[in-house]
C-alpha positions as CSV (number, residue, x, y, z in Angstrom):
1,X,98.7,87.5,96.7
2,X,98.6,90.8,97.9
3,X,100.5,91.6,100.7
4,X,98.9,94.9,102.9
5,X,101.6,95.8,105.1
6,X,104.4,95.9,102.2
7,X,102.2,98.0,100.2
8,X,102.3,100.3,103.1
9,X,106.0,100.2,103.5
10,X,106.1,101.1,100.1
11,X,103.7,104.0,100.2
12,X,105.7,105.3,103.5
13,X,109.0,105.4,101.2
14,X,107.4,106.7,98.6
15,X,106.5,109.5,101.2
16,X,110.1,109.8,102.3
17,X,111.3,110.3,98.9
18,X,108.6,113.5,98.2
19,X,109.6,115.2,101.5
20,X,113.1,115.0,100.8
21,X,113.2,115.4,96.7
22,X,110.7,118.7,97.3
23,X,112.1,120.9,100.2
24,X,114.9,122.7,97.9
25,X,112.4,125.6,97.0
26,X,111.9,126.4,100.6
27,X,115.5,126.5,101.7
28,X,116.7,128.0,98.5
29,X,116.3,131.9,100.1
30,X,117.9,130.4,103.5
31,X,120.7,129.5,101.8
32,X,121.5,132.2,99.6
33,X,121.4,134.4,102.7
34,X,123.9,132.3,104.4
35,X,126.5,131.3,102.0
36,X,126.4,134.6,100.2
37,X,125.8,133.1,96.8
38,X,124.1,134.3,93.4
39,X,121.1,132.7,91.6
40,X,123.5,130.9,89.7
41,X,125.5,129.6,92.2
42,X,122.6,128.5,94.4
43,X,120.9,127.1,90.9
44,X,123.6,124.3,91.2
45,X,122.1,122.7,94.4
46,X,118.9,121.3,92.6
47,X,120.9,120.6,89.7
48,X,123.4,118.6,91.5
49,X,120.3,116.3,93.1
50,X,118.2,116.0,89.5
51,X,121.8,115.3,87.9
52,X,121.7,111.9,89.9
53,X,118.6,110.5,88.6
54,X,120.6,111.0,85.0
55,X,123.4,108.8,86.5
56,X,121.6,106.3,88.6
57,X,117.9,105.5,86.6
58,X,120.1,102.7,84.4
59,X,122.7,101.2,86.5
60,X,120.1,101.2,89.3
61,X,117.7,98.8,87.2
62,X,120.5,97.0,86.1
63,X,121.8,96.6,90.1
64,X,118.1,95.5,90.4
65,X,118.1,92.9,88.0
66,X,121.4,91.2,89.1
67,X,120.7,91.2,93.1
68,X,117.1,92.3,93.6
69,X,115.2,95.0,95.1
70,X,115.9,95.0,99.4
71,X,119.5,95.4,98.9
72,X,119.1,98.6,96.7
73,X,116.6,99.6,99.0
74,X,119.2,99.5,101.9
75,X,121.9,100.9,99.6
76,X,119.6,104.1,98.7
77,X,119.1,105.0,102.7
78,X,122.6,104.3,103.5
79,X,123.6,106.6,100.7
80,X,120.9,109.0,101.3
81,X,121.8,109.0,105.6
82,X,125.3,109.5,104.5
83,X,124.5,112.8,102.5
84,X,122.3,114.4,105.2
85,X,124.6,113.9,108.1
86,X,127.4,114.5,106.0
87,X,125.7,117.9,105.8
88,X,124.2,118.1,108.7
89,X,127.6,118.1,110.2
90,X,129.6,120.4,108.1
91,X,127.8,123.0,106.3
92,X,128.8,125.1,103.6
93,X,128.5,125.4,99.7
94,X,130.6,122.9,98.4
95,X,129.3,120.1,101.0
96,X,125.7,120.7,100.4
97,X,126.2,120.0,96.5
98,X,128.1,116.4,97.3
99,X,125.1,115.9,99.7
100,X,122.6,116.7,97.5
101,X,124.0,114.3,94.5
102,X,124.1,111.9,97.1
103,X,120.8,112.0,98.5
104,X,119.3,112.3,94.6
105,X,121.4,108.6,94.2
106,X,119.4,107.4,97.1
107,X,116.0,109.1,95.5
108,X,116.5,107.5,92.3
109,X,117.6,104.3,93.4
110,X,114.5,103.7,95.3
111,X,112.2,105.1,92.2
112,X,113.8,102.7,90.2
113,X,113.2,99.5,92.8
114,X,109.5,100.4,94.1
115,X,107.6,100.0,90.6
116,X,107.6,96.6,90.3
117,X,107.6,95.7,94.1
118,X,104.3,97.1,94.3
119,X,102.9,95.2,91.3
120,X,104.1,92.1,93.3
121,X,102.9,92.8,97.2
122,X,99.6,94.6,95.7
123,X,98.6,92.1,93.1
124,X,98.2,92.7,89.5
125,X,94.8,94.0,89.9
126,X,95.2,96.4,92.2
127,X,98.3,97.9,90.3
128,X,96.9,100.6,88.8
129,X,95.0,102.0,92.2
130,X,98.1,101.5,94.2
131,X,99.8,104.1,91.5
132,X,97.5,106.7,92.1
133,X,97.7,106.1,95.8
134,X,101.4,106.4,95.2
135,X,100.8,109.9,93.5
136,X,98.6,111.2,96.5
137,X,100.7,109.9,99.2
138,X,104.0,111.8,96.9
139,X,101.8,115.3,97.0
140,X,101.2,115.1,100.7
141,X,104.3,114.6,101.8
142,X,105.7,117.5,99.0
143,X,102.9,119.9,100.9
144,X,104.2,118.6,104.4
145,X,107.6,119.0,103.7
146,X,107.7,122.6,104.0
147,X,105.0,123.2,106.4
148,X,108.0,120.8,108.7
149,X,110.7,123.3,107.9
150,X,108.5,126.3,108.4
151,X,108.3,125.1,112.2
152,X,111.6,124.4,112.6
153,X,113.3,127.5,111.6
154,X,110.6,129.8,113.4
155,X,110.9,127.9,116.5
156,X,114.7,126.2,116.7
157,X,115.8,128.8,120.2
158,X,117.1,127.9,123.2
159,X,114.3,129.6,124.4
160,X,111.5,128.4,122.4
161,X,112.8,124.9,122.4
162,X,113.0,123.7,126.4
163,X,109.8,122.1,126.5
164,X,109.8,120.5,123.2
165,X,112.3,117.5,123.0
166,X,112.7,117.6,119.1
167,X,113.5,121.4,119.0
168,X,115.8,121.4,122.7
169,X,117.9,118.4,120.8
170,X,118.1,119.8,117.7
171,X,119.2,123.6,119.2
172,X,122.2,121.2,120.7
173,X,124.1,120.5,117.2
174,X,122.2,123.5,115.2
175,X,124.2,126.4,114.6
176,X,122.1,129.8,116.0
177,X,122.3,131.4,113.1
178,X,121.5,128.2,110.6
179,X,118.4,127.3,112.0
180,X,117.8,125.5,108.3
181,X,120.1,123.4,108.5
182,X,118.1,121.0,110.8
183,X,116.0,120.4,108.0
184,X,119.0,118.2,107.4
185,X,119.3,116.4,110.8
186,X,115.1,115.4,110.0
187,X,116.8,114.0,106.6
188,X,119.4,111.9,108.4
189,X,117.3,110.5,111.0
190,X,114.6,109.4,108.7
191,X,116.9,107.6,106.1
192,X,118.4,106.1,109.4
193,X,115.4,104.8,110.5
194,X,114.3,103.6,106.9
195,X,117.7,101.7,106.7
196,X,117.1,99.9,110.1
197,X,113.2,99.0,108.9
198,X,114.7,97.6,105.1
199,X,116.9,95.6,107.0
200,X,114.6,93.6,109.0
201,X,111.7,93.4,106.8
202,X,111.0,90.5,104.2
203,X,110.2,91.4,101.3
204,X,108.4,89.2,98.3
205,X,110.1,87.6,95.3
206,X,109.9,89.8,92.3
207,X,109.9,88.6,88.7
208,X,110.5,91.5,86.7
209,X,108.1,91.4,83.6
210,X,109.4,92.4,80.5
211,X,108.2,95.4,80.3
212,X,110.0,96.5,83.8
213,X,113.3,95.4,82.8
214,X,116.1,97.9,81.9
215,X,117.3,95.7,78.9
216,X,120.3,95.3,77.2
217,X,122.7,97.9,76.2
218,X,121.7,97.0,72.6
219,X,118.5,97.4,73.5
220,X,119.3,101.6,74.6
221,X,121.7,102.3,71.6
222,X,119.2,100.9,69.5
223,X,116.3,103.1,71.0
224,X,118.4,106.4,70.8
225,X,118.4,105.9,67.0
226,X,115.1,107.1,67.1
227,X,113.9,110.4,67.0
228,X,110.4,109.7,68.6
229,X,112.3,108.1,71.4
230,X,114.4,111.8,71.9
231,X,111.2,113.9,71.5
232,X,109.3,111.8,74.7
233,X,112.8,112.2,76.1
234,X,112.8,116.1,76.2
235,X,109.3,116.1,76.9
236,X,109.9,114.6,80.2
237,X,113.3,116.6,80.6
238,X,110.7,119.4,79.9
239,X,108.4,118.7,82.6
240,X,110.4,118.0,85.6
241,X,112.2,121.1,84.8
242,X,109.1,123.0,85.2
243,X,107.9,121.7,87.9
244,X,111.3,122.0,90.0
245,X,111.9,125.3,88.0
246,X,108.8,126.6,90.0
247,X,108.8,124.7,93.0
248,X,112.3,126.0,93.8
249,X,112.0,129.8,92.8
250,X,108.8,130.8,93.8
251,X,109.7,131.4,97.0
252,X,112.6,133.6,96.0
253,X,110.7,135.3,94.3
254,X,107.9,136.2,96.1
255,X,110.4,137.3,98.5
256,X,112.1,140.0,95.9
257,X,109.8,141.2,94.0
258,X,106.6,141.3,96.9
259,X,108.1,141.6,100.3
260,X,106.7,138.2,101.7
261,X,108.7,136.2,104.3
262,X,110.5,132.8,102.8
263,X,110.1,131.1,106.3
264,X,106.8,131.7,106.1
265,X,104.8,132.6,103.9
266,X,107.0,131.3,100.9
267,X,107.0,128.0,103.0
268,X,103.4,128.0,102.4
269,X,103.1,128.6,98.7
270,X,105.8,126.1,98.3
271,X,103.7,123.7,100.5
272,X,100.7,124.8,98.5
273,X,101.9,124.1,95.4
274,X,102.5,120.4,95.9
275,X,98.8,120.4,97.6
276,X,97.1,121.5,94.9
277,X,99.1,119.3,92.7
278,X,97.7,116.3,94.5
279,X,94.0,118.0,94.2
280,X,95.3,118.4,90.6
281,X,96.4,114.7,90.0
282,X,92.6,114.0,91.1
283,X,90.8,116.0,88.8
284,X,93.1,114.4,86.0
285,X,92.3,111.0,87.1
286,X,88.4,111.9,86.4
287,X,89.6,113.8,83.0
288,X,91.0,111.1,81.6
289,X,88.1,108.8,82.0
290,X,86.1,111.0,79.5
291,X,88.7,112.5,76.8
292,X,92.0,111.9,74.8
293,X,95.2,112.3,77.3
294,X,96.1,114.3,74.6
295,X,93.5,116.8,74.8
296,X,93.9,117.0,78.9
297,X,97.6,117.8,78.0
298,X,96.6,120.5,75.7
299,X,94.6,122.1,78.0
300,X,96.4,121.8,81.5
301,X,99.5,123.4,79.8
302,X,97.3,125.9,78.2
303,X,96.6,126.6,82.1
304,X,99.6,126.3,83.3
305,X,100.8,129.0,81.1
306,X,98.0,131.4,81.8
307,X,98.7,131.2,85.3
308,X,102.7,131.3,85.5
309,X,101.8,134.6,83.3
310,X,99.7,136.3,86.4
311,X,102.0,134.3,88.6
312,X,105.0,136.6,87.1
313,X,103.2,139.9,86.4
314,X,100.3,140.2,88.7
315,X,100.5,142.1,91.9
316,X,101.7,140.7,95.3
317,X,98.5,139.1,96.3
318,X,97.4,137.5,92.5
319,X,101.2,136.0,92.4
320,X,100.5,134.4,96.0
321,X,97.5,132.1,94.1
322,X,98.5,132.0,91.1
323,X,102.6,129.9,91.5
324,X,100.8,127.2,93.7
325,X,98.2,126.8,91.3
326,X,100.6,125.8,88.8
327,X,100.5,122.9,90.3
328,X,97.5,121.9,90.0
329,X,97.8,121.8,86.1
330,X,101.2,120.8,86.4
331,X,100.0,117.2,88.5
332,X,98.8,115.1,85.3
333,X,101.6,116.3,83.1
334,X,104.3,113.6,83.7
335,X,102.2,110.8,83.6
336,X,100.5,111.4,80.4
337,X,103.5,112.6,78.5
338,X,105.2,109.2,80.0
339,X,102.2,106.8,79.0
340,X,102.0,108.5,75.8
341,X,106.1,107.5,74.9
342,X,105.7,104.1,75.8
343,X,102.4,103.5,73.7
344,X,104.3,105.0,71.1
345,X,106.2,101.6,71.1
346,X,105.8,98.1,70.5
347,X,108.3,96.6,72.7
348,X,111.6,97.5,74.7
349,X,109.5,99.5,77.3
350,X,111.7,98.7,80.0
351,X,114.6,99.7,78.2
352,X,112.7,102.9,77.2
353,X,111.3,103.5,80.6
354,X,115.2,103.6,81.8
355,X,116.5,106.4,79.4
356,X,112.7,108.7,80.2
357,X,113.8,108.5,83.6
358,X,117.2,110.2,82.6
359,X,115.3,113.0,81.2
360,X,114.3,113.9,85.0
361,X,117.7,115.7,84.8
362,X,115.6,118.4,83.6
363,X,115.4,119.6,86.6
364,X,118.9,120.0,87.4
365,X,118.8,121.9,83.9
366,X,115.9,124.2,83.7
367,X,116.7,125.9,87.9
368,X,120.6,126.0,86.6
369,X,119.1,128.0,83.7
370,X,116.5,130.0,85.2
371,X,119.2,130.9,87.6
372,X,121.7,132.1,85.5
373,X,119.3,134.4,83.6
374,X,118.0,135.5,87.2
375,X,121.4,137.1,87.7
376,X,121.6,138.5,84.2
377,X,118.3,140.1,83.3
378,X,116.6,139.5,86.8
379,X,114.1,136.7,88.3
380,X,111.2,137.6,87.0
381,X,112.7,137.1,83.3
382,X,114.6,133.9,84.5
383,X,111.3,132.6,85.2
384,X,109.9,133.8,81.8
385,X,112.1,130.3,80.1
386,X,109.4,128.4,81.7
387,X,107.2,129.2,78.9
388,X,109.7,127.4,76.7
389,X,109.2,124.0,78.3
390,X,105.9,124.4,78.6
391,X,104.4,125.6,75.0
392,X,107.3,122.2,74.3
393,X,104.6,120.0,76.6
394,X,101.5,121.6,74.7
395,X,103.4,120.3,71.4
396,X,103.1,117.0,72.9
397,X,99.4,116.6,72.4
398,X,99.9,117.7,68.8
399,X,102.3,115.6,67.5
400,X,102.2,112.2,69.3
401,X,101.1,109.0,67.6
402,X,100.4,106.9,70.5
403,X,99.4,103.0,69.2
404,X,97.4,103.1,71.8
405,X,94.9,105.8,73.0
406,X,93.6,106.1,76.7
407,X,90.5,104.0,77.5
408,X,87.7,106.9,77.8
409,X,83.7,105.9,78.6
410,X,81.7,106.9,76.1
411,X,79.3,109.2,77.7
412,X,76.1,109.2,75.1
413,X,76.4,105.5,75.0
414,X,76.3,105.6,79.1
415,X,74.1,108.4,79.0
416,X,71.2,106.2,76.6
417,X,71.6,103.0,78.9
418,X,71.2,104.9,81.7
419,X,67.6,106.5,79.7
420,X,66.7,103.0,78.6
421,X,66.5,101.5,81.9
422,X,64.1,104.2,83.2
């Protein structure tokens, strides 16, 4: 029976988790400026929040299995509220790395636990439309997010600030000079206020399916025997690393290499980016009605590539279009690559699911890498490794043997009924 007002909670986390999993690339100018740090150095913030989802995606199913979905749910905001205050409170380098494993735990904790209560409070039938509300609601919080910060740091004054209650409380326990770092107290509060909501809401009985279950640990050693298993498993590795590898340097770079402001017009592009990537996630919905998944793979990283290309080397105002719209190609990516692994397989999907989800570590990798090349050769050619990952996803729609192809509608058939009954 499907249950309206917990499929809205749902989508509301879901929108928590996209505004705080996607503000990094905002910040990331902010807070090379104020800790006096390199590319590499600052690189180790997004890797220490994608590194969690490598440690938690398992045990997290496995702590789902054994005592259910609400008290994970609770534990991810109390974890998460812990690593934004803990912040929020004490900033510097070495802090903000502990918070941001710690709010990636939260993050990927509540990934993990959502999937199958949504199956449950939407209903079977409605599973698959509640997913690609999921996917929407996850873009327009990722183009919110830094549209919120953007505000904050251009107005967080004393001055600025005494009619507005948010920004006059915030300019209490805000350092002058780290007007950024409220982003954090946003972080705290919300996880706060999610933790009190868990806590009194009922939620509905979920039997996991086979299919949603982690599995044994027999199950995963036997899985990581195969080599089809590793190839899905970079290819997701792959994609989240250029997506975050992106997401978190375009800023930066638009700042070095063109002049524009990070608190405001990099905000945008940033907040761009994930926009089109919802506008993206649309057009690939309607794509994948008529063709192969395959074949939309093939082309969107094709695009991708074409437009990171003008993104690097085009002048100030081509670069400005050209990084968001990255996005846009970039939105279909993860779920075909991740439908076409588990087609490629009979059974142990749950078990399978659990160790793709590891590979969102890539982008704790890819920024980490992308960084340390910035400092060596220069952004610009840190940025160039993307095309690694990505000519990797256009492999993908070479070289997979799904057992099952995505349902397409056959448009002359369509096309003659339609004739026939005029």
């Amino acid at each position: 029976m499907k249950k309206t007002h917990i499929v809205i909670l749902i989508l509301v986390i879901f929108f928590v988790i996209s505004f705080l999993t996607n503000i990094l690339g905002p910040i990331i100018p902010d807070i090379i400026d104020s800790f006096n740090l390199n590319l590499t150095l600052v690189a180790f913030l997004p890797f220490a929040f994608f590194i969690a989802y490598a440690f938690m995606s398992i045990p997290a199913g496995i702590g789902i299995e054994k005592f259910k979905e609400k008290p994970v749910i609770i534990a991810s905001f109390f974890i998460a509220f812990i690593g934004s205050i803990s912040f929020a409170l004490n900033p510097s380098y070495i802090i903000s790395i502990i918070s941001l494993f710690l709010i990636g735990m939260g993050m990927a904790m509540l990934q993990v636990a959502l999937n199958p209560l949504m199956r449950v409070a939407g209903g079977e039938e409605h599973f698959a439309f509640n997913l690609v509300m999921v996917q929407l609601v996850f873009g327009s919080a990722s183009y919110i997010s830094p549209l919120v910060y953007s505000y904050l740091v251009t107005h967080l004054s004393q001055e600025t600030g005494e009619n507005n209650f948010l920004l006059k409380s915030l300019a209490l326990v805000v350092p002058a000079n780290l007007a950024w770092i409220s982003i954090y107290w946003i972080f705290a509060l919300i996880s706060l206020i999610m933790l009190i909501c868990m806590y009194f809401v009922r939620l509905p009985q979920v039997q996991l399916k086979e299919d949603e279950r982690v599995g044994a640990w027999n199950s995963i050693r036997k899985l990581l025997k195969n080599k089809t298993v590793w190839l899905f498993f970079l290819g997701i590795f792959a994609y989240v690393g250029s997506e975050q590898g992106v997401a978190n340097w375009m800023s930066k770079f638009l700042a070095v290499y063109h002049g524009y402001d990070p608190h405001v017009t990099g905000a945008k592009a940033v907040s761009w980016f994930w926009g089109l990537f919802t506008a993206g996630s649309l057009l690939g919905m309607a794509l994948l009605k008529l063709f192969d998944s395959r074949k939309v793979l093939i082309w969107f990283s094709t695009a991708a590539m074409f437009c990171l290309t003008l993104a690097l080397f085009g002048p100030s105002h081509i670069s400005l279009i050209y990084f968001p719209l990255i996005g846009f190609f970039a939105s279909s990516m993860w779920s075909i690559i991740f439908s076409l692994g588990l087609n490629s397989f009979y059974k142990h999907h749950g078990a399978f699911s659990g160790i793709l989800c590891t590979g969102i570590a890539g982008g704790a990798v890819v920024p980490l890498i992308i960084g340390g090349l910035g400092d060596l050769l220069g952004l610009r050619y840190g940025l160039m490794f993307l095309y690694i990952t990505l000519i990797y996803i256009f492999s993908i729609g070479f070289w997979s043997t799904p057992l099952v192809t995505n349902k397409t509608i056959n448009l002359s058939k369509l096309t003659g009924k339609l004739i026939r009954k005029h």
